[in-house]
C-alpha positions as CSV (number, residue, x, y, z in Angstrom):
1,X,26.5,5.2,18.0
2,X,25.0,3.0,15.2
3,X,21.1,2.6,15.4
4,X,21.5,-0.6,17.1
5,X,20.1,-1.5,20.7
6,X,23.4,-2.8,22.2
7,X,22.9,-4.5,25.1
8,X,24.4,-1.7,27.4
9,X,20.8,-0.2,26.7
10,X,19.1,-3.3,28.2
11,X,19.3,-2.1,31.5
12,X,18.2,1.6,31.3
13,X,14.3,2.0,31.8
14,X,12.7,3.5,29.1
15,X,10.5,6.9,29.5
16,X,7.7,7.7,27.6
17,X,6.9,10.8,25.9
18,X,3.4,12.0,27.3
19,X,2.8,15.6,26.9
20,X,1.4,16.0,23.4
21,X,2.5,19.7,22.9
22,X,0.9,20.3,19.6
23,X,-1.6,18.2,17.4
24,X,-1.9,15.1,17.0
25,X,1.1,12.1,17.6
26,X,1.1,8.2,18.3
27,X,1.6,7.7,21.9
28,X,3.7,5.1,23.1
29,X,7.6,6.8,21.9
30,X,10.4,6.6,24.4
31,X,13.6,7.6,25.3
32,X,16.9,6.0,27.2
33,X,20.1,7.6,28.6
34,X,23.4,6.8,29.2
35,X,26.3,8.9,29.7
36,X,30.4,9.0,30.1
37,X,32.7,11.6,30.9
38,X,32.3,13.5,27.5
39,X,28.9,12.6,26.2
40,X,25.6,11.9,26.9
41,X,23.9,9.3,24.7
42,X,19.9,9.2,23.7
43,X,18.2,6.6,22.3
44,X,14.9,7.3,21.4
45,X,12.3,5.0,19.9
46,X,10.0,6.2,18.1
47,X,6.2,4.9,17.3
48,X,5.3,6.6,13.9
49,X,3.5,4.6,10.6
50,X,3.6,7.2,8.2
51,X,7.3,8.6,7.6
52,X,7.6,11.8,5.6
53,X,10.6,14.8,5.3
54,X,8.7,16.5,2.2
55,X,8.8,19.7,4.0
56,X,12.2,22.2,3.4
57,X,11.5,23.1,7.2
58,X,13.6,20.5,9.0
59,X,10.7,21.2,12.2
60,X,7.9,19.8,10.0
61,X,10.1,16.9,9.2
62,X,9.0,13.0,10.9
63,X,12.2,14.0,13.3
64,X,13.4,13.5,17.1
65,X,14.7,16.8,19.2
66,X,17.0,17.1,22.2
67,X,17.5,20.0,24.3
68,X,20.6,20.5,26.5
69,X,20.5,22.9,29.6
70,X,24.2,22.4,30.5
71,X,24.5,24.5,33.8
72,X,20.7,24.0,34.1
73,X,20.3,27.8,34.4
74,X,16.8,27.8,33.2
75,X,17.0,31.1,31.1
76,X,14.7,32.1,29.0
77,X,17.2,32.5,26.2
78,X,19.7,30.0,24.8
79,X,23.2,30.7,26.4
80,X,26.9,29.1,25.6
81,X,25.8,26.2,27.5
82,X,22.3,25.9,25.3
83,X,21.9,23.3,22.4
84,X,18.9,22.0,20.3
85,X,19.7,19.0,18.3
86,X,17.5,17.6,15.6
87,X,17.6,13.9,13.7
88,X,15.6,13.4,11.0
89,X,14.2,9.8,10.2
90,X,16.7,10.1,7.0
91,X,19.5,10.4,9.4
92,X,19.6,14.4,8.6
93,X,20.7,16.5,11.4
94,X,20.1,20.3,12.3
95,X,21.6,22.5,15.0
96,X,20.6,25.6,17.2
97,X,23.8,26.5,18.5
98,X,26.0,23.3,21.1
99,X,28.8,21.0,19.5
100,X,27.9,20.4,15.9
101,X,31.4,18.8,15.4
102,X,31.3,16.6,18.4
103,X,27.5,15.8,17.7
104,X,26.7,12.1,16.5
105,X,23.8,10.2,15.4
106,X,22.3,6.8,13.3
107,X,19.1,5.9,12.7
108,X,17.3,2.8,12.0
109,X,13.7,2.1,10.6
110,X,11.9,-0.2,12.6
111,X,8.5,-1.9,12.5
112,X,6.5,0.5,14.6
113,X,8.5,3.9,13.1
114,X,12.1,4.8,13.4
115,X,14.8,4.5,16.3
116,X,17.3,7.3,16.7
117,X,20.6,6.8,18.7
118,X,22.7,10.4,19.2
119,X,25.9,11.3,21.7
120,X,25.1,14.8,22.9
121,X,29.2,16.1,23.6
122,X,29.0,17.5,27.3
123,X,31.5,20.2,27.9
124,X,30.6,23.1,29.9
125,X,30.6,21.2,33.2
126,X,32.0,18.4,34.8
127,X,30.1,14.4,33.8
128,X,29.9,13.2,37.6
129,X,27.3,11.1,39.6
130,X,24.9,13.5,41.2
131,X,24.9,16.3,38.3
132,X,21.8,17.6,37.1
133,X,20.8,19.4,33.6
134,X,18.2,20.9,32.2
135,X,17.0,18.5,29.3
136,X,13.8,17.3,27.0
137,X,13.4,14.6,24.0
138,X,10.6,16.0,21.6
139,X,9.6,14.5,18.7
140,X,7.5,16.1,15.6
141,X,4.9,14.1,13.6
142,X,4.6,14.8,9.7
143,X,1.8,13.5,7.9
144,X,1.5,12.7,3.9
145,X,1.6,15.8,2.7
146,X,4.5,17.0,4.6
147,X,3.0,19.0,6.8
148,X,3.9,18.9,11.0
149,X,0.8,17.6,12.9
150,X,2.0,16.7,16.3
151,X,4.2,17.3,18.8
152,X,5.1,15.6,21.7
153,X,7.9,16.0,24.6
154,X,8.9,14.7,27.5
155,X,9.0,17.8,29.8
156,X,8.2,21.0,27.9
157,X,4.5,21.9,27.3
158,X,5.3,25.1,25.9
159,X,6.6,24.3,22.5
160,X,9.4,26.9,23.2
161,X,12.6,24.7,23.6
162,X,14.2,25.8,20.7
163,X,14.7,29.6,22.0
164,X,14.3,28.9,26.0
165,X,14.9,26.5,28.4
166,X,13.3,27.5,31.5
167,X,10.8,24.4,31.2
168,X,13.4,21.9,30.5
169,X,13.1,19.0,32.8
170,X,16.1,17.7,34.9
171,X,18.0,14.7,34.4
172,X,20.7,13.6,37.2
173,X,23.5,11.6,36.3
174,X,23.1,8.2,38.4
């Protein structure tokens, strides 16, 4: 995990982030996946002109989110299994509860925004072709002053991940 597109990437299709969940956001931001038999690793590019982490709230930040539904239970409350990570442009990460020790991210600016590459630790079941978890890529959009204008995810509508993950949407491990 360093920020740059290594060529392992090359052959993962990307998938774009269409559901604009809240305001205003640039289309056009995608996400990749890969994963071993401890992590699962996100790249998400990201389009975005106008950069900006003025706010104190992390949320209203120019910053990427993933949501981890380990057992793919669907509550609608975070259990053991439940994570929320968030990477700031800047590289500054917050958590809502998953493996903040085993977490890791990097970030690069690029021309059309920002690209952030994560490994999400995987440890409350078994990394095997086949398995399926709950799971969404959200980014938030910050304009000049600091304040969040958009939203947009992959799966969620609801704008809820962060305390329930019944609207998560599945990824199987190919």
């Amino acid at each position: 995990v360093d920020g740059v597109v290594d060529t392992k990437w090359n052959d993962e299709t990307a998938t774009l982030l269409g559901i604009e969940t809240e305001g205003k956001s640039s289309s056009g931001t995608s996400f990749k996946t890969l994963w071993d038999n401890k992590y699962l690793y996100v790249l998400v590019d990201v389009v975005d002109k106008e950069l900006n982490n003025a706010s104190e709230n992390p949320w209203e930040q120019d910053s990427i989110e993933i949501f981890i539904d380990q057992n793919n239970e669907k509550s609608t409350s975070y259990q053991q299994d439940d994570a929320q990570y968030r990477v700031s442009y800047t590289n500054f990460v917050t958590f809502n509860g998953g493996d903040q020790d085993g977490f890791k991210s990097a970030v690069s600016l690029t021309e059309q925004g920002y690209m952030v590459e994560v490994a999400v630790p995987i440890s409350y079941i078994e990394m095997k072709p086949g398995q399926v978890i709950g799971f969404d890529v959200q980014i938030n959009n910050a304009d000049s002053s600091g304040s969040r204008v958009g939203v947009r995810n992959w799966a969620n509508s609801t704008n809820l991940g962060y305390q329930d993950t019944s609207d998560f949407g599945l990824l199987k491990f190919d």
